[in-house]
C-alpha positions as CSV (number, residue, x, y, z in Angstrom):
1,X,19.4,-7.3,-27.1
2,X,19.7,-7.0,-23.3
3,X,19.0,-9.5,-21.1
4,X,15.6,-10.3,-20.1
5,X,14.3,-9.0,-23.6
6,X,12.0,-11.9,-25.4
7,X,12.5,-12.9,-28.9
8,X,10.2,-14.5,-31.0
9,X,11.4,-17.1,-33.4
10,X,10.8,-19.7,-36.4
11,X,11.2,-22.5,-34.4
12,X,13.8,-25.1,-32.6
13,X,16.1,-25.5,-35.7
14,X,17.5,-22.2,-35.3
15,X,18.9,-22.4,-31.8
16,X,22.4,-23.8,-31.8
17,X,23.1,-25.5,-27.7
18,X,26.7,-26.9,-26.4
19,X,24.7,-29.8,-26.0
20,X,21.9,-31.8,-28.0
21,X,18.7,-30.3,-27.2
22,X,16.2,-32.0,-25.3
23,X,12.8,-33.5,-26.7
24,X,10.7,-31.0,-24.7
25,X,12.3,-27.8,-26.4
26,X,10.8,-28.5,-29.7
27,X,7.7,-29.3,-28.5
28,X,7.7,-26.3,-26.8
29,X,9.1,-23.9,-29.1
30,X,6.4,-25.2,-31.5
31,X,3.5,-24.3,-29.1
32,X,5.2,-20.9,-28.6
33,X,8.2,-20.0,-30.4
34,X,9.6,-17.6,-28.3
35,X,13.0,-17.4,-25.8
36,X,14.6,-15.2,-23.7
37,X,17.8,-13.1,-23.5
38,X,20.3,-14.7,-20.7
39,X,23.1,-13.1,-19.1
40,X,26.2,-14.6,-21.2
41,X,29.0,-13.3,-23.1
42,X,28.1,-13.0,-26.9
43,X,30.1,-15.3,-28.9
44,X,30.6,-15.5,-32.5
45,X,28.1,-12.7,-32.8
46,X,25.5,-15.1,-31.5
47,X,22.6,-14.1,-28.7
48,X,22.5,-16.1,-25.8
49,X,19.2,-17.4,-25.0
50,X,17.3,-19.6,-22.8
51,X,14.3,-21.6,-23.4
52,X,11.4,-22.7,-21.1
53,X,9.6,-25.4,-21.2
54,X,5.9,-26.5,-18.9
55,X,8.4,-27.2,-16.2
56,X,10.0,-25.1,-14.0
57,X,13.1,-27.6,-14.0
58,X,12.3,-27.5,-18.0
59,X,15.2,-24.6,-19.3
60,X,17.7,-24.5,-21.9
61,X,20.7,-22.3,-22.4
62,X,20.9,-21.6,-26.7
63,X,22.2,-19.4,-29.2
64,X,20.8,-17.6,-31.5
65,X,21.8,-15.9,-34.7
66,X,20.2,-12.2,-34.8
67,X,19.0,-12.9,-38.2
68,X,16.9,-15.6,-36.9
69,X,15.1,-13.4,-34.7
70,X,11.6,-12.3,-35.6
71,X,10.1,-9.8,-33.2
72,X,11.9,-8.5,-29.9
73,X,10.6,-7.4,-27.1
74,X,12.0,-5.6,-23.8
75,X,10.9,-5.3,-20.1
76,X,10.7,-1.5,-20.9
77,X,8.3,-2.1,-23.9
78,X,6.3,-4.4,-21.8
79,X,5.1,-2.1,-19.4
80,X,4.7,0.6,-21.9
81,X,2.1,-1.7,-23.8
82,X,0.1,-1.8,-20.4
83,X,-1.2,-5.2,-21.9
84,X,-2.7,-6.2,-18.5
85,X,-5.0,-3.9,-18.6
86,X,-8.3,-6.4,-19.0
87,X,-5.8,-9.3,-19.1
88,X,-8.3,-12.4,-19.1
89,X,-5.9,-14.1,-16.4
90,X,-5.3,-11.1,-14.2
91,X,-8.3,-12.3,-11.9
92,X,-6.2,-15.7,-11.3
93,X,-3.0,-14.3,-11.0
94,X,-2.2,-12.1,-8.7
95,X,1.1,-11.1,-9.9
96,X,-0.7,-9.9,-13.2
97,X,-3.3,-8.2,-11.6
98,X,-0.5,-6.0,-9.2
99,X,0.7,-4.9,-12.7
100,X,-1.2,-1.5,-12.5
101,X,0.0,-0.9,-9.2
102,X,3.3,-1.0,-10.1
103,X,3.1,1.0,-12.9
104,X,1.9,3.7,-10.7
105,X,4.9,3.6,-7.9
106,X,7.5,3.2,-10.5
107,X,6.0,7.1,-12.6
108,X,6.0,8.5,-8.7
109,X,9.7,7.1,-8.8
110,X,10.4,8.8,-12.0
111,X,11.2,5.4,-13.7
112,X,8.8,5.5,-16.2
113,X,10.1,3.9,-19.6
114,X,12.7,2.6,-17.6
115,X,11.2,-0.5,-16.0
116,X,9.1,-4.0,-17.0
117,X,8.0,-7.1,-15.8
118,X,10.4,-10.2,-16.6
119,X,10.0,-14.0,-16.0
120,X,6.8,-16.0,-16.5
121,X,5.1,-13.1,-16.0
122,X,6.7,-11.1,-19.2
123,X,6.9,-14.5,-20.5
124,X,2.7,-14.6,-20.3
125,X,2.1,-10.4,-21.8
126,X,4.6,-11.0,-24.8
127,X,3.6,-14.7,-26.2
128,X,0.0,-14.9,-24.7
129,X,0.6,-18.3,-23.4
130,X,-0.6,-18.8,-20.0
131,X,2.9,-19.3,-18.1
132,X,2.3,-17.6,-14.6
133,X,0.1,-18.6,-11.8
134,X,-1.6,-17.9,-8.7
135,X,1.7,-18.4,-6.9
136,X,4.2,-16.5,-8.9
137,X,6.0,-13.7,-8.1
138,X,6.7,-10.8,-9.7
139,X,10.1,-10.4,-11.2
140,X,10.8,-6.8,-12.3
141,X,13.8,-5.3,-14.1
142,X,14.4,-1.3,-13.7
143,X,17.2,-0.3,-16.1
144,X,19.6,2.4,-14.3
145,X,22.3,4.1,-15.9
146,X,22.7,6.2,-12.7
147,X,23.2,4.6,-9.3
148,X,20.1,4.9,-7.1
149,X,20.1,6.6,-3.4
150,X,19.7,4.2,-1.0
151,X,16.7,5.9,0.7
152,X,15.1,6.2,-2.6
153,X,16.0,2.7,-3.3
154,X,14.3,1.7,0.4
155,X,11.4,3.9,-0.3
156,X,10.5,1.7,-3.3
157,X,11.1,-1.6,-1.6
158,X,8.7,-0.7,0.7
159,X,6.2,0.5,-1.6
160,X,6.8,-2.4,-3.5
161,X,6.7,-4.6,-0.5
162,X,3.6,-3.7,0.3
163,X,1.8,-4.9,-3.1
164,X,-0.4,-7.9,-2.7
165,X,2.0,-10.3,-4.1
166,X,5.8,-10.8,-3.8
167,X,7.7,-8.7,-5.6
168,X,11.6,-9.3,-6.8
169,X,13.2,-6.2,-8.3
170,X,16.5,-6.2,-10.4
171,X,18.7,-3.1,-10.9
172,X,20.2,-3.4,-14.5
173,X,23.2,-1.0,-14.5
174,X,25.7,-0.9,-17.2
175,X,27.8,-3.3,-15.5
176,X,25.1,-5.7,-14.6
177,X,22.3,-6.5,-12.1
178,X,21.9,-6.3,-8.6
179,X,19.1,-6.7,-6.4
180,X,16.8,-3.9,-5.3
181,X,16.8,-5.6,-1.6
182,X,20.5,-5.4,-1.4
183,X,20.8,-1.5,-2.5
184,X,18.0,-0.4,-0.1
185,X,19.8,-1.7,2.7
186,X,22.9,-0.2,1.5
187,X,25.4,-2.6,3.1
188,X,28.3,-3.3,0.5
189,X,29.4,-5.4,-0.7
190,X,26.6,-6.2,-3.0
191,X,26.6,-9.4,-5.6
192,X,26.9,-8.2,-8.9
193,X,25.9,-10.9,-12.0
194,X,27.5,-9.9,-15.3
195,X,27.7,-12.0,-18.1
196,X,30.9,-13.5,-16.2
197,X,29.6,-14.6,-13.7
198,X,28.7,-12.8,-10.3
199,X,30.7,-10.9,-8.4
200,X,30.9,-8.3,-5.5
201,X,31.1,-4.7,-5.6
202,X,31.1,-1.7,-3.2
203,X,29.3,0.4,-6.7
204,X,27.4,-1.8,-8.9
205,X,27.5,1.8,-11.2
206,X,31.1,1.4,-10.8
207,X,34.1,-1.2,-10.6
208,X,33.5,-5.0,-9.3
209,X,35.8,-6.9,-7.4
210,X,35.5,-10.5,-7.9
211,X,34.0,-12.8,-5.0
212,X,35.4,-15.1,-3.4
């Protein structure tokens, strides 16, 4: 269950919060019963999750009991199911429609099966509930066990950049993520965020240092 990855569930009553849950998460898990994977230390063998409500101020942090989840789906899996290809919406939205694109910079990179769309955008492909809009970006996650160069990362920053929508890339390594921005301009320290908390780094592949 890495972060980012979507889970679909029963409903509300199988989310346990620190705190009581608010009205709009039931509501909301009943029009689509699905949540995300946060960045949180497990505890007591629980997922954490978040939900999202109509909102954007509208998120809950949760926990979840792998038992209680019914499907699961990751960024990677995402973009191998390709399903904005004739998305309905893709017309409207921008960051939908630069989908394709992407997919064919990131198999010039190499990354293929190693990258996916996250946020409302993933959010949209994986419960078909219309949650992005004209104006969103485009979160992507690229999963790297390896560190990348940084003229190879700067190389796809610009390609990237040059999409018709705003683009904000993640590097997941093993010891977190870091943004794609901050490796192409390969200026350490960069801000690691781990399931901690962030930190900084000289080698997000490597040891972290913890900021100040």
């Amino acid at each position: 269950m890495q972060t980012h990855t979507l889970l679909r569930i029963a409903g509300g009553a199988v989310l346990a919060g620190a705190a009581p849950a608010p009205a709009w998460v039931g509501a909301s898990l009943r029009a689509t019963p699905w949540v995300v994977v946060r960045r949180a230390g497990r505890r007591a063998g629980s997922i954490p999750v978040g939900v999202r409500g109509a909102a954007r101020a509208q998120r809950f942090a949760a926990w979840l009991q792998p038992q209680d989840v019914l499907e699961a789906v990751s960024a990677p899996q995402l973009a191998q199911r390709r399903a904005w290809v004739g998305h309905a919406r893709a017309a409207e939205v921008p960051a939908l429609a630069a989908l394709e694109a992407v997919a064919t910079i990131m198999a010039a990179h190499a990354l293929q099966g190693r990258w996916g769309p996250a946020g409302s955008v993933a959010f949209e492909l994986a419960s078909g509930q219309a949650t992005a809009s004209a104006h969103s970006d485009l979160d992507l996650v690229i999963e790297l066990g390896a560190p990348l160069a940084v003229t190879a990362a700067a190389r796809l920053m610009r390609e990237l950049g040059a999409l018709a929508v705003r683009v904000d890339a993640l590097l997941e390594t093993p010891r977190g993520g870091v943004a794609l921005a901050e490796v192409s301009r390969g200026r350490p320290p960069y801000r690691l965020r781990t399931p901690r908390g962030s930190c900084l780094t000289d080698d997000p592949w490597a040891g972290a240092v913890a900021a100040a």
